[in-house]
LOGU-616757 format. One record per residue (C-alpha): residue number from 0; residue in three letters; chain; z, x, y. Coordinates in Angstrom, 1 decimal, padded with zeros to 4 digits. Each point is the difference from the previous one (the first is absolute). Example, Ala and Ser with C-alpha at 12.3 -4.5 7.8 and 13.67 -1.06 7.14 Angstrom:
% LOGU-616757
  zase  migu  drenza      up    east   north
     0   ALA       A   007.8   012.3  -004.5
     1   SER       A  -000.7   001.4   003.4
***
This chain:
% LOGU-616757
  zase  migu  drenza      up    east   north
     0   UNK       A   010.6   026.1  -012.0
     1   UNK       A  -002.7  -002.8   000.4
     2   UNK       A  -003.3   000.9  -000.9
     3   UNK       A  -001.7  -002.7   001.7
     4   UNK       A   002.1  -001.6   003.3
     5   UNK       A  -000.9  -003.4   000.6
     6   UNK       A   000.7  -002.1   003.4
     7   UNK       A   002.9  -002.0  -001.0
     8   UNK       A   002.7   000.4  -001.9
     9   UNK       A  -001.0  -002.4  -002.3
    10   UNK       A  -003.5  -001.3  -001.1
    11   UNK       A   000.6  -003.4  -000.4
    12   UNK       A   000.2  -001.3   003.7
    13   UNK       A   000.5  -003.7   000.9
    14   UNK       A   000.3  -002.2   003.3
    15   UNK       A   001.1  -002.9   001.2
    16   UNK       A  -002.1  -002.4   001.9
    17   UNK       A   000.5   000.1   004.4
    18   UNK       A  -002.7  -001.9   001.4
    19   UNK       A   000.8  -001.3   004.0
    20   UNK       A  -003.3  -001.3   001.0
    21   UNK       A  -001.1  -003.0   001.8
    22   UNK       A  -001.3  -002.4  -003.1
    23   UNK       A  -002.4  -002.6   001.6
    24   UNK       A   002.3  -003.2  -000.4
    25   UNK       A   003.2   001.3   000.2
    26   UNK       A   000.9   002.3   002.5
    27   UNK       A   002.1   003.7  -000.6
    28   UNK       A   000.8   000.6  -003.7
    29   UNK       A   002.3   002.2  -001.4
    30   UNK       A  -000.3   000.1  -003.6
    31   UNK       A   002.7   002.6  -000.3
    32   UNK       A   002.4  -003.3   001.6
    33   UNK       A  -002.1  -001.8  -003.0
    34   UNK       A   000.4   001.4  -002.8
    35   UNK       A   003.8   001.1   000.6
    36   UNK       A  -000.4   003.5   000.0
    37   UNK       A   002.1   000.8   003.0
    38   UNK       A   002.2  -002.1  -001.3
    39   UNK       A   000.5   001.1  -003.4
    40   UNK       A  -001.5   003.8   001.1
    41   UNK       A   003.5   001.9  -002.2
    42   UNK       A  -001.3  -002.2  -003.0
    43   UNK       A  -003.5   000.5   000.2
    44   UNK       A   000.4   004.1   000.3
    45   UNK       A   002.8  -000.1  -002.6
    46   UNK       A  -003.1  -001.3  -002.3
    47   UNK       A  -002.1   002.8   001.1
    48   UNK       A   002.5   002.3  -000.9
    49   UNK       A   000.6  -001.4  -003.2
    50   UNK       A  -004.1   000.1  -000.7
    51   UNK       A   000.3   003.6   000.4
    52   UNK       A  -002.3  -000.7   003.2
    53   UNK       A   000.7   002.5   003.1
    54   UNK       A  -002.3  -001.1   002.9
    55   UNK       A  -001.1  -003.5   001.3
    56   UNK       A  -002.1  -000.8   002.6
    57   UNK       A   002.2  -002.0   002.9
    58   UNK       A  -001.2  -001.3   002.9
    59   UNK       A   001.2   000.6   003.9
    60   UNK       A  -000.5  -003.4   001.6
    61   UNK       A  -002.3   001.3   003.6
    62   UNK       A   000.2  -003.8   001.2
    63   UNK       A   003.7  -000.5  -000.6
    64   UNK       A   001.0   003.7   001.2
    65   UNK       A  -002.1   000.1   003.2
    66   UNK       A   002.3  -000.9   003.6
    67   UNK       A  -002.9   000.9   002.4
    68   UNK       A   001.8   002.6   001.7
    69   UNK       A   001.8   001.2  -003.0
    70   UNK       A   000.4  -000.6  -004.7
    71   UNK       A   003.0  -001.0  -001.1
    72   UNK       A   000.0   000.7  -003.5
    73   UNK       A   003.5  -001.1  -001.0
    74   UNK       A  -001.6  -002.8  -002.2
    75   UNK       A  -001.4   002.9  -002.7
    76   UNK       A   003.8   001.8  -000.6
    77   UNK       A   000.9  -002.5  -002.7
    78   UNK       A  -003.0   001.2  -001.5
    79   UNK       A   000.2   004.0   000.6
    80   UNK       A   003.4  -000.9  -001.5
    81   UNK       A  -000.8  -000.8  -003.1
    82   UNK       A  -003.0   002.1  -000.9
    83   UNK       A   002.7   002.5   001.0
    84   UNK       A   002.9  -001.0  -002.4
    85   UNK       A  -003.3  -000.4  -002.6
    86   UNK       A  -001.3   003.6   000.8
    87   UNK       A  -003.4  -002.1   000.2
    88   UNK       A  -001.9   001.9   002.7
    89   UNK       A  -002.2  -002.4   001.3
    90   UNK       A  -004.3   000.2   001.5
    91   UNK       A   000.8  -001.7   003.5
    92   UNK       A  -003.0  -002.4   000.7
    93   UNK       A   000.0  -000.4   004.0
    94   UNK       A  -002.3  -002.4   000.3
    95   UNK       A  -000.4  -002.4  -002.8
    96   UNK       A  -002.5  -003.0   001.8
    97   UNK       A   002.4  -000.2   002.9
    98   UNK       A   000.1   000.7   003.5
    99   UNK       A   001.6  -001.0   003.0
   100   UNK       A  -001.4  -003.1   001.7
   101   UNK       A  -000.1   001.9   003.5
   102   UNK       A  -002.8   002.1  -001.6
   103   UNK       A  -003.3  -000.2  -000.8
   104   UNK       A  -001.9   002.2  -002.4
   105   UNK       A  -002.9   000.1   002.2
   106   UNK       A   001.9   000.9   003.1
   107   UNK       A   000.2   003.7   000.8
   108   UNK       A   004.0  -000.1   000.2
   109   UNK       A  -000.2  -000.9  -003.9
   110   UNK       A  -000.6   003.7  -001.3
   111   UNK       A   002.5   001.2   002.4
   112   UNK       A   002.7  -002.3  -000.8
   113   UNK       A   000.0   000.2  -003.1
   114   UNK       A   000.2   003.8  -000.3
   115   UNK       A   003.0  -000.1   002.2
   116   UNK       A   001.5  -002.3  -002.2
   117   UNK       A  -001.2   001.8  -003.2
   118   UNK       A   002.0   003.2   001.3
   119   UNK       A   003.1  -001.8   000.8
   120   UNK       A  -000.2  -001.2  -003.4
   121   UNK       A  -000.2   003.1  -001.6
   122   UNK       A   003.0   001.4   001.9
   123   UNK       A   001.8  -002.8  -000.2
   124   UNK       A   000.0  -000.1  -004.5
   125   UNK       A  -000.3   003.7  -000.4
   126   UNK       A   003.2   000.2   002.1
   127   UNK       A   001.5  -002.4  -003.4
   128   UNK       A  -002.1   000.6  -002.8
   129   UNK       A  -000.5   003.5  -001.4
   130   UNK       A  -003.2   001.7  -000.8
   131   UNK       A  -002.5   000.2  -001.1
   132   UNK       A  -001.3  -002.7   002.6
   133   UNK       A  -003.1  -002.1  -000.8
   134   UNK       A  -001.7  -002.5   002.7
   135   UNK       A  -002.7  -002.4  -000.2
   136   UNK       A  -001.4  -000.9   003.4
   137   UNK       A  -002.0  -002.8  -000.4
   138   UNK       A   000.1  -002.1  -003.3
   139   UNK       A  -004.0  -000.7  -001.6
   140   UNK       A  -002.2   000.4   003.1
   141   UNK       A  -002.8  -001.2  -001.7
   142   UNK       A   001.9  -003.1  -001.0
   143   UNK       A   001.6  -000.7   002.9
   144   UNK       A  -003.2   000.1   001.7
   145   UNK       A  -001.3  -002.7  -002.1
   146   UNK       A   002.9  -002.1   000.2
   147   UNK       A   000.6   000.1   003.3
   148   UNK       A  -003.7   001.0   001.2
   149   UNK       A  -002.4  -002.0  -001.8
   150   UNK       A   002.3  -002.6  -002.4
   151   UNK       A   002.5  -001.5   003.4
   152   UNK       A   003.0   000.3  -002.5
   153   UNK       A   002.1   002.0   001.9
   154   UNK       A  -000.3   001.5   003.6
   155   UNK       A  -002.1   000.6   001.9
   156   UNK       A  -001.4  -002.8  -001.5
   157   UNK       A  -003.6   000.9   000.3
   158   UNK       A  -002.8  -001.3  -002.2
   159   UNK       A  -003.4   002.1   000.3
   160   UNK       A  -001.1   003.1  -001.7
   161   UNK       A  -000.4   001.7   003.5
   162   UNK       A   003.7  -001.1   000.3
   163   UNK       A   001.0   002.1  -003.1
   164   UNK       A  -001.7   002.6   000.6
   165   UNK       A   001.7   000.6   003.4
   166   UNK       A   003.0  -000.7  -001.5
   167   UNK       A   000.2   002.2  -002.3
   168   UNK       A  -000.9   003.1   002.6
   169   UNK       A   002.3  -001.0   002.0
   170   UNK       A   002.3   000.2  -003.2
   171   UNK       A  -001.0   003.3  -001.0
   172   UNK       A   000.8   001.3   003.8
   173   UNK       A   003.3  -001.1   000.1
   174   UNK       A   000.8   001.3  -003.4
   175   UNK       A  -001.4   003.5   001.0
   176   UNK       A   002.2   000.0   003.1
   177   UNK       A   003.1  -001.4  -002.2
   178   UNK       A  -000.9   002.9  -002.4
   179   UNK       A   000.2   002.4   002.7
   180   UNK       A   002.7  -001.3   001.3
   181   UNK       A   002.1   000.0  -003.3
   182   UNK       A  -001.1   003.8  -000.5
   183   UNK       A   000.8   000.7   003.3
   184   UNK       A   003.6  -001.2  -000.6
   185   UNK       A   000.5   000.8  -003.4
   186   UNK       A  -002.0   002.8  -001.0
   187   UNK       A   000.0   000.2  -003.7
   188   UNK       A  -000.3  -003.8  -000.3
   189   UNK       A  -002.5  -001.1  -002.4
   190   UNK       A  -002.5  -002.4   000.6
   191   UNK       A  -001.7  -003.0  -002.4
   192   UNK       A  -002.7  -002.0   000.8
   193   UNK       A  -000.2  -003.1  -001.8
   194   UNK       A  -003.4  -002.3  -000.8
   195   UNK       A  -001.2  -002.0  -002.5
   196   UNK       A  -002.8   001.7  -002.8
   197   UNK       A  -002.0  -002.6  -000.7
   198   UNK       A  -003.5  -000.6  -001.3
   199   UNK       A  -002.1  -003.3   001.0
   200   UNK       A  -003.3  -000.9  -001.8
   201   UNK       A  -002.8  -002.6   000.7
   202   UNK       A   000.3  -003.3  -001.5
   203   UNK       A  -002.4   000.4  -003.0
   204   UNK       A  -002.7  -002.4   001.5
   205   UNK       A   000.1   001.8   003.3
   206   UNK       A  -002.0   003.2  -000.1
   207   UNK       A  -000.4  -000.3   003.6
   208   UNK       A   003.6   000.5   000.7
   209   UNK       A   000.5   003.2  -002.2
   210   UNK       A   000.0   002.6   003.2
   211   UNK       A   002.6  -001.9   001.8
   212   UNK       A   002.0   000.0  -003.1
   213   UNK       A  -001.0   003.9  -000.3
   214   UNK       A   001.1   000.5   003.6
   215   UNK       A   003.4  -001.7  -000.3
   216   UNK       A   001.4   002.3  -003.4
   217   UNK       A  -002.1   003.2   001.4
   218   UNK       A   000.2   000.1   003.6
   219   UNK       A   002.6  -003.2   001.1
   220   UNK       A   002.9   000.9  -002.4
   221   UNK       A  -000.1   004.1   001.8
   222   UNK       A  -000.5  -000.1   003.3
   223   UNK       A   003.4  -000.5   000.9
   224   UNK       A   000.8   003.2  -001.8
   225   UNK       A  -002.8   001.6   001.2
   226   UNK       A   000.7  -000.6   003.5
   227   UNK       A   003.9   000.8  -000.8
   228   UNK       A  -001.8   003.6  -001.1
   229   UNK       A  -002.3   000.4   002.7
   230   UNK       A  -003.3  -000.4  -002.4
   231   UNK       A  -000.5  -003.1   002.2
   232   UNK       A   000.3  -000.5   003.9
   233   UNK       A   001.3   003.1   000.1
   234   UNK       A   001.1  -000.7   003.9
   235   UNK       A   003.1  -001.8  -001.5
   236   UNK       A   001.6   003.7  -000.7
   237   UNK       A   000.1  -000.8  -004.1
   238   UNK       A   000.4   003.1  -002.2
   239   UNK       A   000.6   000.7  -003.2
   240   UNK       A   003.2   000.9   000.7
   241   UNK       A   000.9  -003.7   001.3
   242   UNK       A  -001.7  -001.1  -003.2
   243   UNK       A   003.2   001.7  -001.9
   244   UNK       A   000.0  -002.6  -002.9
   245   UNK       A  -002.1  -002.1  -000.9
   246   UNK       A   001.2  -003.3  -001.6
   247   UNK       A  -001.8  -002.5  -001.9
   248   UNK       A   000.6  -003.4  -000.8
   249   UNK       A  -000.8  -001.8  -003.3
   250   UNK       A  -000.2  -003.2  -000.9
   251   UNK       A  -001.4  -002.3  -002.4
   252   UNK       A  -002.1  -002.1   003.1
   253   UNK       A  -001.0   003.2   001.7
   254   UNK       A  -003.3  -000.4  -002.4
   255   UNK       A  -002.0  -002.5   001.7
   256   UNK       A  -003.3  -001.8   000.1
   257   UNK       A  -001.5   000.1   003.6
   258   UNK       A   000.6  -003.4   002.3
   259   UNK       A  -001.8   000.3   003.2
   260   UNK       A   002.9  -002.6   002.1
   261   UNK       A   003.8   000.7  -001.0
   262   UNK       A   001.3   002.2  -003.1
   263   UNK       A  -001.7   001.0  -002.6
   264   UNK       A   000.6  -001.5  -003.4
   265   UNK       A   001.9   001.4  -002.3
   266   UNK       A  -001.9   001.6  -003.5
   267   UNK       A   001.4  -001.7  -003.3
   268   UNK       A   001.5   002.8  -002.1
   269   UNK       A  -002.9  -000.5  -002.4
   270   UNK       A  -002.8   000.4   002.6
   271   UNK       A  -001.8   003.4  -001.3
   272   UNK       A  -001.0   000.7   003.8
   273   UNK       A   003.5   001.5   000.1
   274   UNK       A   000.7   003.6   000.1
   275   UNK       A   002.9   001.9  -001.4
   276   UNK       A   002.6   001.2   002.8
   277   UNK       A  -000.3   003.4  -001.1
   278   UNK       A  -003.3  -000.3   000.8
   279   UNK       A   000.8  -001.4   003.6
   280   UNK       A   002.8   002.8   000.4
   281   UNK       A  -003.0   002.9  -000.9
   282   UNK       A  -002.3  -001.7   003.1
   283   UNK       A   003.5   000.6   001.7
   284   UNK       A   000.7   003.2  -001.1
   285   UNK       A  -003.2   001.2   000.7
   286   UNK       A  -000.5  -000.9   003.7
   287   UNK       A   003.0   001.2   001.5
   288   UNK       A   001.7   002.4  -002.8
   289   UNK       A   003.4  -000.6   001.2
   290   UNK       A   003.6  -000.8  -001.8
   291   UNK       A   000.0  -003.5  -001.3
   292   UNK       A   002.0  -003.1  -001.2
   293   UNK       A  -000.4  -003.4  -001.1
   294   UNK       A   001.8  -001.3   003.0
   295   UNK       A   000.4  -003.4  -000.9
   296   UNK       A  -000.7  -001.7  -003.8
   297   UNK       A   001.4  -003.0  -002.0
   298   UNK       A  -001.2  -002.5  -002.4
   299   UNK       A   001.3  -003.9   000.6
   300   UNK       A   001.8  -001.9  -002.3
   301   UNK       A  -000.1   000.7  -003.6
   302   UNK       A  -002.5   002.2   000.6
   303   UNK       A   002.5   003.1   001.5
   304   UNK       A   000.4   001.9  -002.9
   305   UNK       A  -003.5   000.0  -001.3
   306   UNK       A  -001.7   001.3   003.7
   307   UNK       A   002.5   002.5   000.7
   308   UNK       A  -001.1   001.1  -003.9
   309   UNK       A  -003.4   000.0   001.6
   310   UNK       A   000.4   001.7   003.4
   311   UNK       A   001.8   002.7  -002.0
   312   UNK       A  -002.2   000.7  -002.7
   313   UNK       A  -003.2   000.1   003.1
   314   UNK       A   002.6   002.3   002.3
   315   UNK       A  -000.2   002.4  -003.2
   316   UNK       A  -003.6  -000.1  -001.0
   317   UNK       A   000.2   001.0   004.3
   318   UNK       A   002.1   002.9  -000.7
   319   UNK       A  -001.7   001.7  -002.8
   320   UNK       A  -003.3  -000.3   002.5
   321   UNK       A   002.0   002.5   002.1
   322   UNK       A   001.5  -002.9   002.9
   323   UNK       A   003.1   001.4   001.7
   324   UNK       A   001.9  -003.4  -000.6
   325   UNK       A   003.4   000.1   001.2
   326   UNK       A   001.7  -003.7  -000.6
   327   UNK       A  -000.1  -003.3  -001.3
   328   UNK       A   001.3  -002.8   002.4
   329   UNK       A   001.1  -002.9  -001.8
   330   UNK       A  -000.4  -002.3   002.8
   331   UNK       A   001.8  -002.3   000.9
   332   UNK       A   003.6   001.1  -001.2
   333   UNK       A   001.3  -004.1   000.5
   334   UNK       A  -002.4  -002.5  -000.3
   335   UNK       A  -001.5  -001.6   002.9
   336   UNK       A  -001.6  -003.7   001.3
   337   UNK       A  -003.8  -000.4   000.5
   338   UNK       A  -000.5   000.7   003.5
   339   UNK       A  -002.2  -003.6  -000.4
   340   UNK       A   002.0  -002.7  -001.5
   341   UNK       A   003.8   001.9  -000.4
   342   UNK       A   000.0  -000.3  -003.7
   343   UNK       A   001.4   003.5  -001.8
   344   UNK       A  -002.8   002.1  -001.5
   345   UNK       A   002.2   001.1  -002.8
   346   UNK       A  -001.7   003.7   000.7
   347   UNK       A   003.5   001.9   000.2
   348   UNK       A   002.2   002.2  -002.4
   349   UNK       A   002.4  -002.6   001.0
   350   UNK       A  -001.0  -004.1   000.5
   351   UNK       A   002.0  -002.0   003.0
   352   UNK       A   001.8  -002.5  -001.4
   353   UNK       A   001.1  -002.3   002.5
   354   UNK       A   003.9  -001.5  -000.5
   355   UNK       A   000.7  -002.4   003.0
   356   UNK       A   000.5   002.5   002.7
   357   UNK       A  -000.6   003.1  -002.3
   358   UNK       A  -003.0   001.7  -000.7
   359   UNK       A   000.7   001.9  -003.7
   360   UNK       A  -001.5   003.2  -001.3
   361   UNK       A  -000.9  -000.2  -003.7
   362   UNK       A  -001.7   002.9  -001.4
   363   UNK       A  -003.2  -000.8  -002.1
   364   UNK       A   001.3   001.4  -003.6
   365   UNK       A  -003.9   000.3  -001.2
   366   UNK       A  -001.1   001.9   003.4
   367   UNK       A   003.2   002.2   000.0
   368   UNK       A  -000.8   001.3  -003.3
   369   UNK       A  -003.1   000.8   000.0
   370   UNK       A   001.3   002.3   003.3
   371   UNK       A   002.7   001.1  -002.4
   372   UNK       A  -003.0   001.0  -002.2
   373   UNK       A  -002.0   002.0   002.1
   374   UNK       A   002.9   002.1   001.5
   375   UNK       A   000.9   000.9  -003.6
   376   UNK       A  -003.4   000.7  -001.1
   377   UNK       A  -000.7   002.1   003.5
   378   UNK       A   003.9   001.6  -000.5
   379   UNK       A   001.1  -001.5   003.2
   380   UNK       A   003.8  -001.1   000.9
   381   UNK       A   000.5  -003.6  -001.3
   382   UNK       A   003.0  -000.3   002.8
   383   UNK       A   000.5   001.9   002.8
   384   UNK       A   002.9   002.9  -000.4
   385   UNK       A   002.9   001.6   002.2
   386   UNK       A  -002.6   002.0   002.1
   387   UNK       A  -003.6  -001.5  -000.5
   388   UNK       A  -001.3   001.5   003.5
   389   UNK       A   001.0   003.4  -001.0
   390   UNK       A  -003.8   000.6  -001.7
   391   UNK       A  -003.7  -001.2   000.3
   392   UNK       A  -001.3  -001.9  -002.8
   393   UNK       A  -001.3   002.6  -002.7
   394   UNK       A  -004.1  -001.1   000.7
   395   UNK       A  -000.6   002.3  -003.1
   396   UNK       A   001.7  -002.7  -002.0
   397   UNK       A  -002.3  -002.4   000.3
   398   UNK       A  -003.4   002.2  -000.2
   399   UNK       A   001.4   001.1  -003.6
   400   UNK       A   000.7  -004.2  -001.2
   401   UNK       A  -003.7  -000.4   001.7
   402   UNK       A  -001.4   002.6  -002.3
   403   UNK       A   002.0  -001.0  -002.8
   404   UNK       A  -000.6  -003.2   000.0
   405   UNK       A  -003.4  -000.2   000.7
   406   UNK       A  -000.7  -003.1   001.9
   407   UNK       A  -003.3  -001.0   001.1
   408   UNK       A  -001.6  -002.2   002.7
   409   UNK       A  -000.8  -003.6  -001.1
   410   UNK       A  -000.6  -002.9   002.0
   411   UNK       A   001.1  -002.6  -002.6
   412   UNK       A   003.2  -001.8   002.0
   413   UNK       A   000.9  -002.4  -002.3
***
C-alpha cells in the first residue's frame, strides 16, 4: 500500500526536445527531424528504460499535424510505438513554439483552433498510449512571449513590450480553451503548465532599474500562471483546476541581471545576487500551492553531474519546507543544437555524436551516475521492471531521504 501516491510512476522524468517554430532566418524547424529522435525514437526510449526513467515529455507537432479541414497524426505512431514497447508514458506537449502558418495568435480563430485540435489530440494518443494521460498545452507562455513577442526570434515575430504582452494573453486563452478541451475529451487527464522560475536583479550601478527587475521575478515570471488560474483576467475562464500542475523550469541562466533591449544576461555562478532554487520553488509554492515539478533541468558540458547534484540537494531542502514536489525532469533526454548557431549544447543524458549520416547516442557516464545516485539514495528503481505502470511513485520516499538527509538552500553554484 503506498503511503504517499505521487503523479507518475516514476520521479525522475525526462524529455526530449520538439520545437517547430518559425526561427527568424530559417524558416520551419523541427528539432525532433534535428536531433534524430524520430529516427532513432526505439533507441532513445530503450535508454529511458534502462535509466529506470518512466515518463518523458514528447511533443505533438500542431504545425506538421494540422490539414485545415482535418490532423493527420500518422507522423507521431513511430513514436507512440516506442514509448509503448518502453512502457514510458509520455507528458504530450501540444504546442511547443509552433503553429500553423494559416493562424495568427491574435486572430479570434486562434483559441478555437487550437482547442479543436488539442481534443483531437487527446483522442487520438489516449486511443494508443495507456493511462494515466498527461498534456501540456502550451510550452513556457511567458517565454514564448518574449521570443516571439518582444525578442523577433520566432513567430509572430514581434518586437515591443506591448507585443509580448498581448502575446502572451492570447497564449494563456488558447491554453485555457486547449485545457478545456483536453478535459472535455479525456476526463481524468492531467494537466502541467510549464514556465521558467527565474529571478532578474539590477545591474549593481543601476538603482534606478531595481523595480523593473522586481516586476519581472515578482509579477512577469506569474502572470501566465495566474491567468491560467483565474487570479488574473479572470474573463479567460482560468481556474485552479486548469492550473493542475505546475511546472517549473531551472536553469543555470534563468538568474539574470536586467537588460532593458534583448535578453537579460546571464549571473556568473559566483555572483552573491543569486538565490537558492529552493528558495525560488518556496515563492512558487507559496502563490499557487499546487503539485509541482522541476519540469525541465540540466547542467552543460562537464558540468552535468555537479548541477543535477545541486538541483537535487535544493529540491530537498524544498521538501522538508513542506513543497508537494512530484518529479525531477532531466531535460533533454538526447542532446540538442543551439537554436542560434547549430552547435550541440552537450546538456543531455546522452550527447549526439554525429557519424556521416548517423546521429549517435552516448550516455554521459558522470551525469548517469550521479542519476544512479540519487535513485539509490531516494530508494527509487535504477531500471524499469516487468510492470513499472502498475504503481505511483512512493512520494513518501523521498520526504523521508529529505529529512534524513538534511539538505539546505544555498546559492553557491559553483
Amino acid at each position: 500500500m503506498t503511503k504517499r501516491a505521487g503523479i507518475f510512476p516514476t520521479f525522475f522524468l525526462s524529455g526530449f526536445e520538439c520545437s517547430t517554430f518559425h526561427w527568424k532566418d530559417q524558416g520551419r524547424r523541427d528539432l525532433v527531424a534535428e536531433t534524430g529522435h524520430l529516427r532513432y525514437a526505439r533507441e532513445d526510449y530503450a535508454q529511458l528504460r534502462h535509466l529506470g526513467i518512466a515518463v518523458a515529455r514528447e511533443g505533438i507537432p500542431w504545425p506538421m499535424v494540422d490539414r485545415g479541414d482535418g490532423y493527420d497524426f500518422s507522423g507521431i505512431d513511430p513514436l507512440i510505438e516506442a514509448m509503448n514497447a518502453a512502457q514510458v508514458l509520455p507528458i504530450w506537449d501540444l504546442c511547443h513554439y509552433g503553429y500553423p502558418d494559416r493562424l495568427h495568435p491574435f486572430s479570434e480563430e486562434f483559441a478555437p483552433a487550437f482547442a479543436r485540435y488539442c481534443r483531437a489530440a487527446a483522442e487520438y494518443v489516449t486511443a494508443r498510449v495507456p493511462g494515466p494521460h498527461y498534456f501540456t498545452p502550451i510550452n513556457e507562455i511567458t517565454f514564448f512571449a518574449f521570443a516571439g513577442g518582444e525578442w523577433g526570434w520566432v513567430a509572430p515575430f514581434l518586437n515591443t513590450r506591448d507585443d509580448r504582452y498581448r502575446l502572451r494573453y492570447a497564449l494563456c486563452k488558447a491554453a485555457i480553451a486547449g485545457a478545456k478541451a483536453i478535459r472535455e475529451a479525456v476526463p481524468d487527464a492531467r494537466l502541467i503548465h510549464i514556465d521558467p522560475l527565474v529571478q532578474v536583479v539590477a545591474p549593481r550601478d543601476r538603482p534606478d532599474l531595481e523595480e523593473l527587475a522586481y516586476h519581472e521575478t515578482y509579477v512577469d515570471t506569474f502572470l501566465a500562471w495566474d491567468m491560467l488560474c483565474g487570479k488574473a483576467h479572470p474573463e479567460l475562464g482560468g481556474s485552479p483546476e486548469i492550473l493542475d500542475i505546475v511546472g517549473a523550469n531551472n536553469y543555470s541562466f534563468g538568474q539574470m541581471e536586467y537588460r532593458g533591449q534583448g535578453p537579460h544576461q546571464a549571473l556568473p555562478p559566483d555572483d552573491d545576487r543569486i538565490k537558492s532554487l529552493c528558495d525560488l520553488m518556496h515563492v512558487l509554492w507559496q502563490r499557487y500551492k499546487r503539485p509541482m515539478i522541476i519540469a525541465e533541468t540540466s547542467g552543460m558540458g562537464t558540468g552535468r553531474a555537479a548541477w543535477l547534484k545541486d538541483v537535487m540537494e535544493e529540491s530537498l531542502a524544498a521538501v522538508t519546507q513542506g513543497i508537494d514536489l512530484h518529479g525531477i525532469c532531466l531535460f533533454p533526454a538526447v542532446d540538442m543544437p543551439d537554436w542560434h548557431t547549430g552547435q550541440w549544447l552537450h546538456n543531455g543524458i546522452c550527447d549526439v555524436i554525429p557519424e556521416g549520416d548517423a546521429l549517435r547516442r552516448v550516455p554521459d557516464p558522470a551525469y548517469v551516475e550521479e542519476l544512479r545516485r540519487w535513485q539509490r539514495e531516494l530508494n527509487r528503481v535504477t531500471e524499469l521492471d516487468d510492470n513499472p505502470l502498475s504503481d505511483p511513485v512512493e512520494l513518501q520516499d523521498v520526504v523521508d531521504a529529505a529529512h534524513r538527509l538534511r539538505k539546505q538552500p544555498d546559492q553557491n553554484w559553483h
